[in-house]
N, C-alpha and C positions, 0 to 999 in steps of 0.2 A: 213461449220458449221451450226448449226441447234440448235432453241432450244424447249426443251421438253413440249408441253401442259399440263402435268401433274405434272413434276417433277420439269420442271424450271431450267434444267442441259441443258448448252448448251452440244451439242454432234458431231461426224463427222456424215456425210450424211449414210455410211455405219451402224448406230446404228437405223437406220428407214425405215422401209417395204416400198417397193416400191408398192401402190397400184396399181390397175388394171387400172384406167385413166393415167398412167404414171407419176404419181406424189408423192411425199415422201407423207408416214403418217405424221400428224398434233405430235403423241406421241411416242416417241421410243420404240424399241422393248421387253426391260425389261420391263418398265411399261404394254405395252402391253399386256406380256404374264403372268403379276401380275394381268392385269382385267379377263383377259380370264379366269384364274383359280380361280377367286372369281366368275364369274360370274355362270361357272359352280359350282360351290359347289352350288350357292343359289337355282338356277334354275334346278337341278340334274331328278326331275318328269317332268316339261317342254320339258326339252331336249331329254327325253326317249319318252315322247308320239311322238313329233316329229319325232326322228328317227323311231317310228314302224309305223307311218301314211306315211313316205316318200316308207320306206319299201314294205311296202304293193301297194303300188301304181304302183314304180319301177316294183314290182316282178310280176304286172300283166300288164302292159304294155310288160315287155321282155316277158311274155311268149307267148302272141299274135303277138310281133315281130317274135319271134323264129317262132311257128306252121308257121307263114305266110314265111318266107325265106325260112324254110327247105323242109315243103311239099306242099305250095303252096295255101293255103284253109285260110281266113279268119277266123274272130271267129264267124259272121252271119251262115256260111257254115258249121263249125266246131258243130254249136248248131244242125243246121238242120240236121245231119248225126248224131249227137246221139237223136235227138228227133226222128227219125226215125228209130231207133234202141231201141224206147222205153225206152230211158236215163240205159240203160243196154249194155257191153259189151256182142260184136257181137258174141262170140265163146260161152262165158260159161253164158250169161245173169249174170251176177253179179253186183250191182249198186253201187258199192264201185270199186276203182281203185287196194286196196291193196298196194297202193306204198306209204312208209315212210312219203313222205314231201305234199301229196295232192291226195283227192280222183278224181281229175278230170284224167276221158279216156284218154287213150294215144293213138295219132294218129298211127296206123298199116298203110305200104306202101310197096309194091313190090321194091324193092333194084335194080329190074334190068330196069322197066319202069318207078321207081320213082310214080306211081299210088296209090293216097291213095284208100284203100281197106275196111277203116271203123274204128270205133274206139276200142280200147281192154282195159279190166284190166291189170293192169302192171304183172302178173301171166301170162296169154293167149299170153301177147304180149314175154313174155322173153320166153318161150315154143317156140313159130315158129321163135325165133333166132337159139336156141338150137338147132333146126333141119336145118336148113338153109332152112326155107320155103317149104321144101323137102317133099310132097307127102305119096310118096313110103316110107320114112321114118315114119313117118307117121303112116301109115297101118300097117306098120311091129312094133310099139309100137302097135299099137292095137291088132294084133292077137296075139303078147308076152302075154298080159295084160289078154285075153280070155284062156290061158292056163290056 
């Protein structure tokens, strides 16, 4: 048995969060989730800037996680290959990505050496999925396109 720091109810052990040091919380779990829900009501703009500050932080850590596991190139390396590309995709020069969620280049890579090849507009890069990197495919859209 346990008694409540808020309520003054003595309670079983079962009515009190087991914190992360391994030790019950000081106030039970009603009370608990009676502050947590005043707390948020008061604080409702607080806790929004928070989450899109945490947001934004997250979402660009993974995505320099991600480019670095998947194709191997850093975001040092990742800049110097589109600075060197003129901050414009490699195919069509366009300095917009086109992709819904973010105008940043999408890394293009050979599927079978795994070789990043440069960076693309999200348009240029979904076009040589389409074809499966295919050449002669390729051509043969060209000289359709020239009829």
């Amino acid at each position: 048995m346990r008694t409540c720091s808020i309520c003054k109810i003595e309670k079983n052990s079962a009515d009190f969060k087991l914190k992360s040091n391994g030790y019950l919380s000081s106030f039970c779990k009603t009370c608990s989730a009676s502050y947590q829900k005043e707390y948020q009501e008061k604080n409702k703009e607080k806790i929004k800037e928070k989450k899109k500050h945490y947001h934004t932080q997250t979402k660009e850590y993974r995505r320099w996680y991600t480019i670095k596991m998947r194709y191997g190139i850093t975001k040092e390396e990742y800049e110097a290959i589109l600075l060197s590309q003129n901050n414009k995709c490699a195919i069509c020069e366009n300095t917009k990505s086109g992709h819904k969620n973010t105008d940043e280049m999408v890394v293009d890579h050979c599927h079978k050496t795994q070789k990043v090849r440069g960076l693309l507009c999200n348009r240029c890069n979904t076009l040589l999925g389409l074809i499966d990197d295919n050449p002669e495919f390729m051509q043969n859209i060209s000289k359709y396109l020239k009829k």
